[in-house]
Structure formats: C-alpha cells, structure tokens
MINU-871529 format. One record per residue: residue in one letter; x, y, z of N, C-alpha, C in turn. Coordinates in pm, whole numbers, plus 50000, padded with zeros to 5 digits. Each point is the difference from the previous one (the first is absolute). Layout:
AXYZXYZXYZ/...
//
This chain:
X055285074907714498774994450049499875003250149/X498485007250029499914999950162499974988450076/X499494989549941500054985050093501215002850083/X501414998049903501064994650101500545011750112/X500205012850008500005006150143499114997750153/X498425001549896498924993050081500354982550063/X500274987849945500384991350072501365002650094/X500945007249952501245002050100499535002650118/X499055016050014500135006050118498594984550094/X499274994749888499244990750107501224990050012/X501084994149963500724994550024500935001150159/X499955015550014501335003850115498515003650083/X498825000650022499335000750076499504985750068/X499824991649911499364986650045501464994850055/X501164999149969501364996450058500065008550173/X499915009449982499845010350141499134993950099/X498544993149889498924998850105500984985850073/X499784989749911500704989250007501124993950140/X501095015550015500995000550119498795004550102/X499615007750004499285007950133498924982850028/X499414993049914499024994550065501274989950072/X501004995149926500664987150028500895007550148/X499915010649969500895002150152499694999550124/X498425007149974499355002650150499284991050100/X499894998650124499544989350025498334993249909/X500064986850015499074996549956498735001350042/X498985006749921498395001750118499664990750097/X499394999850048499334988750071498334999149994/X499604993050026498774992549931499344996249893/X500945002649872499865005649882499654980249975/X499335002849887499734984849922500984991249967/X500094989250026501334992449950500064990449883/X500565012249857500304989349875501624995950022/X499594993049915501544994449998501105011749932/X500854998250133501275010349977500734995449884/X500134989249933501014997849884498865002549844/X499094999850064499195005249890500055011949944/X499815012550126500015011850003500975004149929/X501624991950079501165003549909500095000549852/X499414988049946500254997849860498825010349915/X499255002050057498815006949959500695020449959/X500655000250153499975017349960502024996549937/X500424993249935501134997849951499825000049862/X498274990349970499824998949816499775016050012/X499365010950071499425008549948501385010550036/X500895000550063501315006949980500784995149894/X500254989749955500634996949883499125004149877/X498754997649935499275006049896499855018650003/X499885005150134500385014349968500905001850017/X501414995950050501505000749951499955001449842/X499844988249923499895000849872499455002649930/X498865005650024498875014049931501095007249988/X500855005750073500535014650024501064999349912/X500334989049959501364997249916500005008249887/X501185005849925499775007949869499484986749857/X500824987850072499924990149858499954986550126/X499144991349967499964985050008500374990949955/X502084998850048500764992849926500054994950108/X500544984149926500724988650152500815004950085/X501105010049981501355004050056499315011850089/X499025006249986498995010450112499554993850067/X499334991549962498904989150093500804991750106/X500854997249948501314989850093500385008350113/X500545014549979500745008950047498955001550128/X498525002849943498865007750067499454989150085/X499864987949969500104989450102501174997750117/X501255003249978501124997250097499565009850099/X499845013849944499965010450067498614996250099/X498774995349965498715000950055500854989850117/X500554987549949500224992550161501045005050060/X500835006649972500955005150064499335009450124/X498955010149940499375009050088499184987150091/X499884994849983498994987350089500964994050138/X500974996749903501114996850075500505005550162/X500175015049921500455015750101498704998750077/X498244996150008499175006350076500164983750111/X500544990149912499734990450129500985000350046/X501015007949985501364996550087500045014150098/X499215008149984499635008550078499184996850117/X499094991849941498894993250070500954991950122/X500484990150002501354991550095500225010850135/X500255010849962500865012250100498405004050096/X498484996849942499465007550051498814988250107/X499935004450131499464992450105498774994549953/X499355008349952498744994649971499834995049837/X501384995849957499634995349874500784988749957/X500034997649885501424984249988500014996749868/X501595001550023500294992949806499614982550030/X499605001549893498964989449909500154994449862/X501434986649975500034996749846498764996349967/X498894994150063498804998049959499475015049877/X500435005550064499235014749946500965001149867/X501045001250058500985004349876499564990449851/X499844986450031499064988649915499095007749937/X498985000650061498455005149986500575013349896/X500575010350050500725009549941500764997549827/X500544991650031500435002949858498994985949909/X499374994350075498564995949898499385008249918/X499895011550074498825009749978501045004849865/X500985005650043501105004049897499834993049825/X500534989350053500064993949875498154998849932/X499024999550099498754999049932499755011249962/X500245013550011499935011149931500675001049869/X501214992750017500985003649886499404991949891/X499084982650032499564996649888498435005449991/X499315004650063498855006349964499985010149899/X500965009050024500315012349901501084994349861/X500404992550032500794992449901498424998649871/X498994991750113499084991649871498975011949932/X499945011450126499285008949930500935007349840/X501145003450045501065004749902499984991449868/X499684985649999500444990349950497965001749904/X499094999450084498635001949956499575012249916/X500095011550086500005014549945500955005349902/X501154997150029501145003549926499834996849797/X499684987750025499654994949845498485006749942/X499555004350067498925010449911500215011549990/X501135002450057500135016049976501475004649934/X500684987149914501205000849920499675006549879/
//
C-alpha cells in the first residue's frame, strides 16, 4: 500500500519541522495561545501520523511508538535547558505526552469505528 511510505516520509518531515521550530529562538510579536496547548495539539498530530505509518496497529507498536514519540520530546526539551533563549519545561513535557496519549486513543476509536466495517 502507498499510504504507509507516504505517512513515514510526512512523519520524519513534520518531526524535523518540530526540532527546528522548538530550537530556534522564539518570534516575537507573534499571537499568544497557550503554549501547553500548542504542545498537546502538534503531539496528537505526531502521534496519529507516527501510527498511520505503522505496518500493523497492534498494542506492542503503539506502546513502543508512544515511548519513542516522548522520548524524542524529551531529547528536544532537554536540549532546550542548554539553550539561552529557551527552557526545559515539565509543564510542556505534561502537555506533550497529553497530546500523546490523545492521539493514541483517537486512532484507537477510529481503528475500533472503521475497523469493524471493513472485517
């Protein structure tokens, strides 16, 4: 199936975008939503195309593909700490693996919805 190469490579691109935005300094004048929002927000949509890309949508992938999504979260805020104009934040890391786990049951209910009409 073409789907799953197609979600990978948007997978390692939106992950790429992801470090470059979290690294660089932050704009200035830009609108102010809430930063723990943002987090959980672009976290549901890295975890659901994480698991688009999967070959099979078993618990033991999904588990794996979740550790891994906060783990990489982990590595960008602890990068973040080292850099002047930026700062690790458990707030974020929170917000972060919200988003996580709300991806994992969003695609769970679609799997769980879609899945049974197409057995």
């Amino acid at each position: 199936m073409v789907r799953k190469p197609l979600f990978r490579i948007l997978f390692v691109v939106w992950i790429s975008l992801i470090a470059v935005l979290s690294l660089i300094p932050a704009p200035s004048g830009v609108v102010q939503v809430s930063d723990k929002l943002i987090h959980a927000v672009v976290y549901i949509i890295t975890t659901v195309i994480c698991l688009l890309s999967l070959n099979r949508y078993v618990p033991r992938a999904v588990l794996f593909a979740g550790i891994g999504i906060f783990l990489y979260s982990f590595v960008i805020e602890l990068v973040q700490y080292f850099l002047p104009y930026r700062s690790f934040s458990v707030g974020d890391l929170a917000a972060n693996i919200t988003g996580i786990v709300t991806g994992v049951a969003l695609l769970g209910v679609y799997h769980g919805v879609v899945g049974r009409h197409y057995r």
